[in-house]
C-alpha positions as CSV (number, residue, x, y, z in Angstrom):
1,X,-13.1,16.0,-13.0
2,X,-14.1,12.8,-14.5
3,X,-12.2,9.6,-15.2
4,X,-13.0,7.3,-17.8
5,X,-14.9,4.8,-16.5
6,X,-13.0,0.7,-16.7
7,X,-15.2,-2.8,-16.3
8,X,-17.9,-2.9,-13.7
9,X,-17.5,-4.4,-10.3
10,X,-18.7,-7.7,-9.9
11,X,-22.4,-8.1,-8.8
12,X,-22.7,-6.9,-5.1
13,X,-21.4,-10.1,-2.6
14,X,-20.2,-11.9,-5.0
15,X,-17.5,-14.1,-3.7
16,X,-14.6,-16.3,-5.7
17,X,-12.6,-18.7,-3.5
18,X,-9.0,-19.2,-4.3
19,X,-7.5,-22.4,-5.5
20,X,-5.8,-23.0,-2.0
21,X,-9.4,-23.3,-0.3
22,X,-8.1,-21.4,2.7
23,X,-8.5,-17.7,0.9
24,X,-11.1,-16.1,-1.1
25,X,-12.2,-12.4,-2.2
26,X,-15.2,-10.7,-1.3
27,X,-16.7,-7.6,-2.7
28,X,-19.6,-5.1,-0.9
29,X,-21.2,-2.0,-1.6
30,X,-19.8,0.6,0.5
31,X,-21.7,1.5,4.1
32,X,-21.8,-2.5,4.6
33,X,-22.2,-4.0,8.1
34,X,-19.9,-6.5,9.6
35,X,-22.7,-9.5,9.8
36,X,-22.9,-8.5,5.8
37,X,-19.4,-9.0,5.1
38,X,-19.7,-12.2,7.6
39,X,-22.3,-13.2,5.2
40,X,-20.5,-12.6,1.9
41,X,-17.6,-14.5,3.7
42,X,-19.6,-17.5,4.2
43,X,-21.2,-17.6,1.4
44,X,-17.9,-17.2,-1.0
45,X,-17.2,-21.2,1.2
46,X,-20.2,-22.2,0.9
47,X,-20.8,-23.0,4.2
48,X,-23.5,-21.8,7.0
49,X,-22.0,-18.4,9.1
50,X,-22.2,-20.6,12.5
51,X,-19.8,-23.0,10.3
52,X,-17.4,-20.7,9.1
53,X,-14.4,-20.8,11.9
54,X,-11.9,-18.6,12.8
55,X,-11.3,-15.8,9.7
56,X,-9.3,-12.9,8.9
57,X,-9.1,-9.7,6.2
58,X,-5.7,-9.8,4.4
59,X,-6.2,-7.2,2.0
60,X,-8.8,-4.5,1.8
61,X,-9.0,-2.0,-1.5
62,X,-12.0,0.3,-2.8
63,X,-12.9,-1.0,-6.3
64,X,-14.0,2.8,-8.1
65,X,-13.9,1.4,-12.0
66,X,-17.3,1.3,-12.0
67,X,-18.5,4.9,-10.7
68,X,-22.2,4.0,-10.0
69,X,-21.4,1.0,-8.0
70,X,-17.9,1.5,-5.7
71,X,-17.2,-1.4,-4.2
72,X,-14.8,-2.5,-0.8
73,X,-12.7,-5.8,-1.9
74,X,-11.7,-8.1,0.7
75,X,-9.3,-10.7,0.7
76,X,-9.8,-13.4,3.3
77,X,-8.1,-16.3,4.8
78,X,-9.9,-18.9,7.0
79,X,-8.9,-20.9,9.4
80,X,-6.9,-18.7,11.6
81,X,-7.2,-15.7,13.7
82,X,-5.7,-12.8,12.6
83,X,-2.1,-12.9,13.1
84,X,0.1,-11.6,15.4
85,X,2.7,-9.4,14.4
86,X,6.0,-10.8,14.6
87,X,8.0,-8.5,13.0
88,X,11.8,-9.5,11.5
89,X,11.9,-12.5,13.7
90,X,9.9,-13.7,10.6
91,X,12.4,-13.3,8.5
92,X,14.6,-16.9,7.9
93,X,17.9,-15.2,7.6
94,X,17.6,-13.3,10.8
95,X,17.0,-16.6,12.9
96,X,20.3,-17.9,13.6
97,X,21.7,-14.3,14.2
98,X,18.0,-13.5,16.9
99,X,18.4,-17.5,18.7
100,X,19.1,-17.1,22.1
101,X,23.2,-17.3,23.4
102,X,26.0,-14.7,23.6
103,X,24.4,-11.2,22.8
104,X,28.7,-10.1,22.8
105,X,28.6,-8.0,26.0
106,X,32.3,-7.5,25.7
107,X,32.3,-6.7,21.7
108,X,35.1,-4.1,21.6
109,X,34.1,-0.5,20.8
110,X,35.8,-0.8,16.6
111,X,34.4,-4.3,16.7
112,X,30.6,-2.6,17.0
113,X,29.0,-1.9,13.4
114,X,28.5,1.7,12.6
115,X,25.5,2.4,10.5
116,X,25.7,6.4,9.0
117,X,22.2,7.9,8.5
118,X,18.8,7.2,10.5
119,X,16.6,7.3,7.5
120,X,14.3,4.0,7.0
121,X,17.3,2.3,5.8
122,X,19.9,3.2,8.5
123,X,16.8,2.3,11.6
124,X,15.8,-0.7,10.2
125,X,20.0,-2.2,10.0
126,X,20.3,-1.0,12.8
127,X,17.2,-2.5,14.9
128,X,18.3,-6.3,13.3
129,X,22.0,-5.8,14.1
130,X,20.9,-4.9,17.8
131,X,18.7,-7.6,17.8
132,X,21.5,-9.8,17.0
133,X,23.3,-8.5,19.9
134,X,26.2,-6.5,18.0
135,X,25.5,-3.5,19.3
136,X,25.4,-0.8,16.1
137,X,26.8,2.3,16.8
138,X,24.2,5.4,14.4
139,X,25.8,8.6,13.5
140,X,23.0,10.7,12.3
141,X,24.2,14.2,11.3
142,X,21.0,15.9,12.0
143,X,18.9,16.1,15.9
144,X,16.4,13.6,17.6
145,X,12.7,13.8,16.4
146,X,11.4,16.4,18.7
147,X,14.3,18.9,18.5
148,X,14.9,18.1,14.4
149,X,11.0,18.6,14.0
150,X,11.0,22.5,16.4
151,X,13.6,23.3,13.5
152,X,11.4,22.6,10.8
153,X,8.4,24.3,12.2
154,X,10.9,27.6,12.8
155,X,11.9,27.1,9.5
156,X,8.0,26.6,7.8
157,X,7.0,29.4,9.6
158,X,10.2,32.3,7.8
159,X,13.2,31.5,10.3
160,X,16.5,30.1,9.1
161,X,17.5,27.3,7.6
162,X,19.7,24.7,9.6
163,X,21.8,23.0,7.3
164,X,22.1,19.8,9.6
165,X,18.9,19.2,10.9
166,X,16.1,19.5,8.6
167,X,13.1,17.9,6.0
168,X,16.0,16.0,5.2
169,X,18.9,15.4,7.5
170,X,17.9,14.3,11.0
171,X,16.2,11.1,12.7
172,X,13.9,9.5,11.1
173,X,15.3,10.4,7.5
174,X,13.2,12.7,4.4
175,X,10.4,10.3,4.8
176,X,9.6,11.1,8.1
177,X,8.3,14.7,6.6
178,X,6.1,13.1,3.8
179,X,3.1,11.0,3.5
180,X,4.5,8.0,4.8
181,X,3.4,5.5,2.3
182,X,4.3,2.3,2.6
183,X,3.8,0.9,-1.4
184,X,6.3,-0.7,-3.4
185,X,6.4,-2.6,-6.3
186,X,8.8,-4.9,-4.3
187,X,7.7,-8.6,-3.7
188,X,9.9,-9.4,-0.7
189,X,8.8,-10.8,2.5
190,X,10.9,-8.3,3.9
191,X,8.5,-5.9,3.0
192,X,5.8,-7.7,5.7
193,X,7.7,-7.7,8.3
194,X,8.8,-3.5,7.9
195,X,5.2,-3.8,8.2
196,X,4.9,-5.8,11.1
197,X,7.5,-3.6,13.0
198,X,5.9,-0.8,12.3
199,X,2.7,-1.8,14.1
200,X,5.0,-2.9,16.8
201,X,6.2,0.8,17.1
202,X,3.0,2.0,16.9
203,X,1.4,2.6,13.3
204,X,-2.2,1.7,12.9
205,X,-2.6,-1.9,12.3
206,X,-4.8,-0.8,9.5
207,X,-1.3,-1.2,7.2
208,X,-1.3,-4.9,7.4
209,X,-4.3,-5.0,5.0
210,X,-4.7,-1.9,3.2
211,X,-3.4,-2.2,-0.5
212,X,-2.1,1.2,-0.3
213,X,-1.1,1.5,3.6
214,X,-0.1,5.3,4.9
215,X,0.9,6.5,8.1
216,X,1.1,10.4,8.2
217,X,3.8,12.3,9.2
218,X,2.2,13.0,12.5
219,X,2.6,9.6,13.7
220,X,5.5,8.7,12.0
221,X,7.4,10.8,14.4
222,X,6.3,8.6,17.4
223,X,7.3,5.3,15.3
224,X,10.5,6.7,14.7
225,X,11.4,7.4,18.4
226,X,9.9,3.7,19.6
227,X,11.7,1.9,17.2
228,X,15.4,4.2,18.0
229,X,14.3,3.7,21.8
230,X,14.0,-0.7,21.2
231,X,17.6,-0.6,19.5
232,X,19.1,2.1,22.4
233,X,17.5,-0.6,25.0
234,X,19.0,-2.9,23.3
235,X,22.6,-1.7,23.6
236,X,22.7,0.5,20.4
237,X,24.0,3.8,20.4
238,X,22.8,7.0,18.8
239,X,25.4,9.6,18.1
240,X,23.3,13.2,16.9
241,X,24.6,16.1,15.4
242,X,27.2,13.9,14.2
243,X,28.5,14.1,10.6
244,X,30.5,11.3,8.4
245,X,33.5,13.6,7.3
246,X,36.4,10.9,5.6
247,X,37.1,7.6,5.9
248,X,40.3,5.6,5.4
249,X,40.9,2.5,3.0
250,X,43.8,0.7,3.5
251,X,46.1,1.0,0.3
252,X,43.1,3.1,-1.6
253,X,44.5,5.6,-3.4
254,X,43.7,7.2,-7.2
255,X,46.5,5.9,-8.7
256,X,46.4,2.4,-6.7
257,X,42.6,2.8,-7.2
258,X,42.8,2.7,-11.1
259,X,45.9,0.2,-10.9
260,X,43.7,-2.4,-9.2
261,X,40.4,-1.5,-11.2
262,X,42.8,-2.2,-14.5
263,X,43.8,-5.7,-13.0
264,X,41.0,-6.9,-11.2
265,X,38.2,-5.5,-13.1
266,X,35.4,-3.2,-11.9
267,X,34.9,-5.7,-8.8
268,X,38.2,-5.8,-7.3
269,X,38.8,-4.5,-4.1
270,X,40.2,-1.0,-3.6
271,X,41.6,-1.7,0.2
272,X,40.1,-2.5,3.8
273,X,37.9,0.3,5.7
274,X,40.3,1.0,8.9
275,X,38.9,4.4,10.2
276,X,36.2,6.8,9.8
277,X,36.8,10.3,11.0
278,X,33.5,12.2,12.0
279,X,32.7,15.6,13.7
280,X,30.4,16.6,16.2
281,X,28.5,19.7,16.9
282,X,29.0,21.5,19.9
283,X,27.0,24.4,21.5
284,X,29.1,27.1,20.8
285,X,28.7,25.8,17.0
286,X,31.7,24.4,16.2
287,X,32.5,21.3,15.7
288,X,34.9,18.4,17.1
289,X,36.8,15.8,15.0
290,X,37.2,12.4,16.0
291,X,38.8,9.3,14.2
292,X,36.9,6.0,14.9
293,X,38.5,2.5,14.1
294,X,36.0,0.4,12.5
295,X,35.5,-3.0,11.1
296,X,31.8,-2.7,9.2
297,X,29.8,0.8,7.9
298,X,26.5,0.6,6.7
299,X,26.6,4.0,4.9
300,X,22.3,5.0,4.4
301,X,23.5,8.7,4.1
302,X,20.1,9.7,2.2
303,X,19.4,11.3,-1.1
304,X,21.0,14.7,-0.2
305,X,24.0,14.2,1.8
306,X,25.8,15.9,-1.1
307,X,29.1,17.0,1.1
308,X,29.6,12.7,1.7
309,X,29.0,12.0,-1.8
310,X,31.5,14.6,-2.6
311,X,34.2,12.9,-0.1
312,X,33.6,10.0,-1.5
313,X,34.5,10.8,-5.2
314,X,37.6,12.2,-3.6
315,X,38.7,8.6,-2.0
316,X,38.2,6.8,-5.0
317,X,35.1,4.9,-3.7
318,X,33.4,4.0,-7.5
319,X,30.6,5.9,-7.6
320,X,28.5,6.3,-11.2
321,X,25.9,8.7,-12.7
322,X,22.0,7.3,-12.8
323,X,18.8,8.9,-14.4
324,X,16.4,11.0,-11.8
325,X,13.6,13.2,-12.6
326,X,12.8,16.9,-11.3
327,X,9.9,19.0,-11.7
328,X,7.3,20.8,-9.7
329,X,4.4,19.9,-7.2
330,X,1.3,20.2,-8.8
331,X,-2.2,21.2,-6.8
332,X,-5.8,20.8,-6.9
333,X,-8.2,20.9,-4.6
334,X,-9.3,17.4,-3.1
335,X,-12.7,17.5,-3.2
336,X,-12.4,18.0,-7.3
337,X,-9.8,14.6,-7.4
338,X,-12.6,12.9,-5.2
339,X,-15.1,13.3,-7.6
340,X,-12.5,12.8,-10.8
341,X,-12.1,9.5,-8.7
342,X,-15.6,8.2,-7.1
343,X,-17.8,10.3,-9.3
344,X,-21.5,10.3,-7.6
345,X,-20.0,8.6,-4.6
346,X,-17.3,11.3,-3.4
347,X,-18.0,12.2,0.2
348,X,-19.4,9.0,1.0
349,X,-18.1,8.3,5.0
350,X,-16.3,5.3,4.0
351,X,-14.3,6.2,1.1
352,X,-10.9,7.9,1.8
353,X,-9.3,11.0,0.0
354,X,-8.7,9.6,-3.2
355,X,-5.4,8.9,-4.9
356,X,-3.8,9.3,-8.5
357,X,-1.4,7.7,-10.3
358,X,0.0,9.2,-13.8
359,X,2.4,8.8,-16.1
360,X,2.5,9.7,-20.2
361,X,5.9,8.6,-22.6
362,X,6.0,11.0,-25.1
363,X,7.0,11.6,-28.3
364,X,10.6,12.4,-27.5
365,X,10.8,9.5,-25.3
366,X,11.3,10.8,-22.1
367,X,8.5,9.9,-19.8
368,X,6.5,12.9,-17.4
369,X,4.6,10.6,-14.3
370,X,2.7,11.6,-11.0
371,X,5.2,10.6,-7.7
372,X,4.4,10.8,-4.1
373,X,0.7,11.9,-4.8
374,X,-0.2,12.8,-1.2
375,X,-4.0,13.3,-0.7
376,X,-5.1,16.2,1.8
377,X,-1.7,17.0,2.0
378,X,0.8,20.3,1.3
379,X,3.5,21.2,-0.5
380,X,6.6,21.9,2.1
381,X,10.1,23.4,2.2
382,X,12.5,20.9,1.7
383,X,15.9,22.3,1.1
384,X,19.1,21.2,2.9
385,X,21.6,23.9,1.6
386,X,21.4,27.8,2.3
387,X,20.8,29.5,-1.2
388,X,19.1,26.5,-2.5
389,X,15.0,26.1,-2.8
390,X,13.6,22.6,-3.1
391,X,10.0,21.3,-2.5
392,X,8.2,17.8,-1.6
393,X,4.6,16.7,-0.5
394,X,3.6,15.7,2.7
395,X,0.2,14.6,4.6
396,X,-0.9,13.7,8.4
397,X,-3.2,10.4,8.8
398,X,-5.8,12.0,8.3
399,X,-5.3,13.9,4.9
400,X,-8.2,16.2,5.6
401,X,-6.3,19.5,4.1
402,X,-8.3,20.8,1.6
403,X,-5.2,20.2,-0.9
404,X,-4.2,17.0,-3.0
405,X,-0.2,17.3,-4.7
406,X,2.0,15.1,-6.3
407,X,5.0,15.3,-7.6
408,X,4.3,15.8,-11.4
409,X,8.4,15.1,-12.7
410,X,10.2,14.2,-16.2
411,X,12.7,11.9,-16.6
412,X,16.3,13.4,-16.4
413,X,19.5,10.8,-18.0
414,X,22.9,11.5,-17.3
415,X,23.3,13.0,-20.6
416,X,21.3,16.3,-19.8
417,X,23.6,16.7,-17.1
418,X,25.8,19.7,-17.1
419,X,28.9,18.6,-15.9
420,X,30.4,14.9,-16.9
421,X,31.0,12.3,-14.2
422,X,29.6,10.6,-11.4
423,X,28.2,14.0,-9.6
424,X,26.4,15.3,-12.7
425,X,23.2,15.2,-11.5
426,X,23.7,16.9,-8.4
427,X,25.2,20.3,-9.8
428,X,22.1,20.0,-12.2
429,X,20.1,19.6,-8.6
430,X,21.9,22.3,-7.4
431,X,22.0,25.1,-10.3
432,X,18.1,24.5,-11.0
433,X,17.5,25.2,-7.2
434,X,19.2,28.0,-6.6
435,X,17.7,29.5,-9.6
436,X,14.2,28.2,-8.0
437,X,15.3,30.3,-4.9
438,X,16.4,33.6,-6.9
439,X,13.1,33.8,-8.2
440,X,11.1,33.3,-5.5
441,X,12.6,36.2,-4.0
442,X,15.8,34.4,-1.7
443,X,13.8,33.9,1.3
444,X,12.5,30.3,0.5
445,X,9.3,31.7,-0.8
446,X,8.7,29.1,-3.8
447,X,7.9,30.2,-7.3
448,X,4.7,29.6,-8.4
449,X,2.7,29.1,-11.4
450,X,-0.8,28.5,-12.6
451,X,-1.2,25.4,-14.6
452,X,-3.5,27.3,-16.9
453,X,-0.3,29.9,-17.4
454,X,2.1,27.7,-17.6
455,X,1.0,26.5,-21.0
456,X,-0.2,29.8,-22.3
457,X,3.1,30.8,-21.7
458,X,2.5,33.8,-19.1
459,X,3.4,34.9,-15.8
460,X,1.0,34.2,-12.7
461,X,-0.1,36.9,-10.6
462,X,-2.0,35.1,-8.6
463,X,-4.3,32.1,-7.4
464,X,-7.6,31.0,-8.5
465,X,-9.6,28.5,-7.0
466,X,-6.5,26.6,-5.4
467,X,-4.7,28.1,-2.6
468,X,-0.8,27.0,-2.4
469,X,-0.2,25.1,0.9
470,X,3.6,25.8,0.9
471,X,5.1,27.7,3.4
472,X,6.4,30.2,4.2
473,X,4.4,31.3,1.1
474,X,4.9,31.5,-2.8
475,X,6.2,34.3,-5.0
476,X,4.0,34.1,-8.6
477,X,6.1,34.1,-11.7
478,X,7.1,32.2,-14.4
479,X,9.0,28.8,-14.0
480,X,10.3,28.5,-17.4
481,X,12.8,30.9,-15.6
482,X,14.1,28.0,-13.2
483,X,13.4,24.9,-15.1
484,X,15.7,23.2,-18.0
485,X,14.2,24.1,-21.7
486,X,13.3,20.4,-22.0
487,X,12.0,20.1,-18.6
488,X,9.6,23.0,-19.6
489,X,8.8,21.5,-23.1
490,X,8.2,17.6,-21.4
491,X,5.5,19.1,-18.8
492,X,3.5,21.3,-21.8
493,X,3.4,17.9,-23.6
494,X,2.2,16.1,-20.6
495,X,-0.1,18.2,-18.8
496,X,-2.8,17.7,-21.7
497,X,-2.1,14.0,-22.4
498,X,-2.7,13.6,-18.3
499,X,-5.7,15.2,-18.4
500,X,-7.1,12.6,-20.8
501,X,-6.6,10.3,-18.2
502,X,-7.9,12.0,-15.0
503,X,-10.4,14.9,-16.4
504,X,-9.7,17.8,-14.5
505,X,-5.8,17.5,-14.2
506,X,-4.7,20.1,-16.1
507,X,-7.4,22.7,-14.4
508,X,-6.2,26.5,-15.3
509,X,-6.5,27.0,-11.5
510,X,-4.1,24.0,-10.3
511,X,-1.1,25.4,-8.5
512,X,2.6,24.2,-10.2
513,X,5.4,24.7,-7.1
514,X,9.1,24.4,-7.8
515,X,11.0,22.9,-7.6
516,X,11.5,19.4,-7.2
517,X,14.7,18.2,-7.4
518,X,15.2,15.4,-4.7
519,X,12.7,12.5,-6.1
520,X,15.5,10.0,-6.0
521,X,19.6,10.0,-5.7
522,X,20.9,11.4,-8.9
523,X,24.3,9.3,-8.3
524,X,24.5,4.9,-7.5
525,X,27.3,3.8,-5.0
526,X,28.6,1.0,-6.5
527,X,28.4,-2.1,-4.8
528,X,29.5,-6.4,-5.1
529,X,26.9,-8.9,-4.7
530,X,28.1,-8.8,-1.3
531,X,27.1,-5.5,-0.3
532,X,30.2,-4.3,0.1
533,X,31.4,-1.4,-2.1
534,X,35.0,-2.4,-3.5
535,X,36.5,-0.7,-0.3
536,X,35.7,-3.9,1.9
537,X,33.6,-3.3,5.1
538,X,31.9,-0.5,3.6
539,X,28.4,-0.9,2.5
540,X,26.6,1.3,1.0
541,X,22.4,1.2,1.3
542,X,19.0,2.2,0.9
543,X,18.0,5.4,-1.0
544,X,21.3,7.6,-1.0
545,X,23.7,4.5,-2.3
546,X,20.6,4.4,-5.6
547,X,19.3,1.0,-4.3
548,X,15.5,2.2,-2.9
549,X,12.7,4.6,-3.8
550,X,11.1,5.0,-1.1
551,X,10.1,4.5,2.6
552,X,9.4,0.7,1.9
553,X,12.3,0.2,-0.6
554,X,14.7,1.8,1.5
555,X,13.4,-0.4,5.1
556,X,14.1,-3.6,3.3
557,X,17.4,-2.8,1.6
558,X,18.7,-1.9,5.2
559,X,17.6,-5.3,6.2
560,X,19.6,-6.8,3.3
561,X,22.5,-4.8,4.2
562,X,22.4,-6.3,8.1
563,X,22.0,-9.5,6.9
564,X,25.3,-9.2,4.7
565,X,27.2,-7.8,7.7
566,X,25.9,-10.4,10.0
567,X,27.6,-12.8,7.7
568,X,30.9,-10.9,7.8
569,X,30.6,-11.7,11.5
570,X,30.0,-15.4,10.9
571,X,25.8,-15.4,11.9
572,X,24.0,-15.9,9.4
């Protein structure tokens, strides 16, 4: 694999200060020493080393246009030590709600906000609201970290399939069994201080300055716990193996529903939230309903809780249909993306597994793009429904597997949706994975394909040079027999137009995986520029509601969410 080559670096240690004064970027060959990049520091001030004063890296990426001369890129700030993380205390909004003074001791119990879901979203609401002494009350349907994470090893390894705690129901949320990257394409200062907290609960303080920061799944499941242990310290309360059932809004009704839509236009409000009813699980198996008097829900159910979106619907709460994409995980082996990537350079000690990032518009104008690439990684058993086969990528901090995948999807619109309405997309989730688990043989064995088959138009009947990393294992076939005609026809028009970009891409011997149907929430919870869906009190957040993509995305719109409640109670 080769990549086209772009410009060439700058000379080696060349240095361009920024018009501020305080900041400018450095670049060095790779294998530098610290004096050298002292050096290179210096001299981008112009002033002697022993002059230079207190200094810090803010940003730190490889440069690999040029292929003969990969580069490290620095950007630095003098003037200060490095800083301290703060975490949201940084955040302006939150510091009226975090001053010292009443912390509500005495809140009572349906005066304490209720957050649904303990994905990135749900946590990081959750952790401000505590902070501001209010006390949130989580019901997370699926198990604590350690227990959630013994039922996805049993279930990796052939056993059954929990329903409520799995890759995606359970502490921590889906991301917790991914890569756990931390990129977006947001520019919030919301997004530094997810960061910050982070470090706080553990994550290398390395993704303060990398461009592209990462945490693993194997750490991410300490993070998780810290940060759920500072908001139980803090008077929180964590309610597993509990599930979000119904809810009550005052006056909200089909009928009335439509009645007030027709007078007071698509923002109106539908009624009050009163009550939530919930169930838990008990040992035996099963479960016990109880109705809970509330005031504010924060509802970050995630991308899959399907039953809740279903309820939902049924109360009226305006929900619409939005684009997703599905597809299939896609395989190579790393050491072939390393050289596609560094060229002569790949191995070098100080270069990490490299990264890709794709995307073609064709023709037909839907567009086919790389997602979640997850370097060293595998491909893992996602699903959250018996009958159903789904797939998604995942990689420890490390990412030494022999394996890079990614997510290689086409762009689904509510019109290829089978069924009309605000649930569309998720009986086109639904029928495309179940077919996915028929014809891997209905044990959650994943149908699998050659790349090089794919487009000749053949069944695999076996691997080449790529072993699949999914477990419990692959059935080979053909996945024309699980995907939509036009999903099928979008990925043999992309395959060859991606391979023009990163040599190599569309290898014979890469491995395709399906399916994967759960890239993003296939339905948008509509919400006011309050936060508040028009059933008031109710706000729906983060990846499940359709207002995130991701780890980062999802953190930060919890954070928004908080802030809105915090000034329902008068604190911000």
């Amino acid at each position: 694999m080769t990549r086209r080559p772009g410009k060439p670096a700058p000379s080696t240690g060349s240095g361009l200060v920024q018009a501020d004064g305080k900041t400018c970027s450095v670049r060095l060959p790779l294998g530098h020493t610290p004096a050298e990049l002292t050096h290179s520091v210096a001299r981008a001030f112009r002033c002697p080393a022993g002059q230079l004063g207190a200094w810090h890296i803010l940003r730190q990426s490889i440069d690999a246009r040029h292929k003969g001369d990969i580069q490290i890129q620095y950007t630095i700030a003098r003037g200060q030590a490095a800083p301290v993380p703060t975490g949201l205390t940084a955040i302006p909004a939150f510091k009226a709600a975090f001053a010292p003074g009443p912390r509500f001791p005495d809140l009572p119990e349906h005066e304490r906000p209720v957050i649904i879901g303990s994905g990135p979203a749900g946590l990081f609401a959750a952790l401000a609201l505590a902070r501001a002494g209010l006390r949130p009350r989580i019901i997370e349907r699926g198990q604590p970290i350690g227990r959630r994470k013994m039922a996805v090893d049993r279930f990796w390894a052939g056993g059954l399939l929990d329903p409520e705690n799995n890759v995606q129901f359970g502490e921590g949320g889906a991301g917790t069994f991914s890569d756990g990257k931390l990129t977006t394409n947001l520019k919030d200062p919301r997004c530094q201080a997810v960061l910050e907290e982070l470090v706080l609960a553990g994550a290398p303080a390395s993704i303060l300055v990398e461009s592209k920061p990462h945490v693993g799944t194997d750490l991410l499941c300490g993070v998780v716990t810290t940060i759920r242990q500072s908001i139980e310290q803090l008077g929180g309360t964590f309610y597993f193996g509990t599930r979000l059932d119904d809810l009550v809004c005052v006056a909200a009704s089909h009928e009335g529903a439509a009645k007030d839509s027709a007078a007071s236009g698509a923002d109106g409000p539908i009624g009050q939230l009163e009550q939530i009813v919930v169930s838990r699980q008990l040992e035996d198996g099963t479960r016990l309903s109880e109705t809970w008097p509330v005031r504010e829900v924060i509802l970050a159910i995630g991308h899959s809780a399907r039953d809740t979106m279903m309820m939902l619907e049924k109360q009226g709460i305006p929900l619409v249909a939005k684009p997703f994409s599905l597809g299939v995980r896609i395989e190579h082996l790393q050491c072939k993306i390393n050289q596609s990537q560094y060229g002569p350079q790949a191995g070098h000690p100080a270069l990490p597994p490299a990264e890709y990032k794709l995307a073609v518009h064709l023709p037909s104008g839907r567009s086919v793009y790389t997602f979640c690439m997850c370097p060293g990684g595998q491909v893992v058993a996602s699903a959250s429904e018996a009958g159903g086969l789904v797939t998604n990528g995942m990689s420890f901090h490390a990412r030494d597997q022999d394996n890079a995948n990614s997510a290689l999807l086409v762009e689904v619109r509510p019109e290829d949706f089978p069924e009309p309405g605000p649930l569309g997309g998720i009986h086109l989730q639904r029928q495309i994975e179940q077919h996915a688990f028929a014809l891997g043989g209905r044990h959650y064995r994943a149908p699998a394909q050659l790349a090089g088959d794919f487009l000749a138009g053949r069944p695999s009947t076996g691997p080449a040079d790529v072993r699949p990393s999914y477990m419990p294992g692959v059935t080979w076939t053909d996945l024309t027999l699980c995907l939509p005609p036009f999903v099928v026809q979008a990925l043999r028009e992309a395959l060859p137009l991606l391979d023009r970009k990163l040599a190599g891409f569309a290898d014979p011997a890469a491995v395709l995986t399906g399916v994967e149907t759960r890239s993003s929430s296939p339905v948008r919870i509509l919400r006011k520029e309050t936060f508040q869906s028009r059933c008031q009190g109710l706000y729906p957040c983060g990846e499940g509601a359709g207002y995130a993509g991701g780890i980062m995305s999802a953190a930060v719109d919890g954070l928004r969410c908080a802030e809105a409640l915090l000034q329902a109670y008068g604190m911000v």
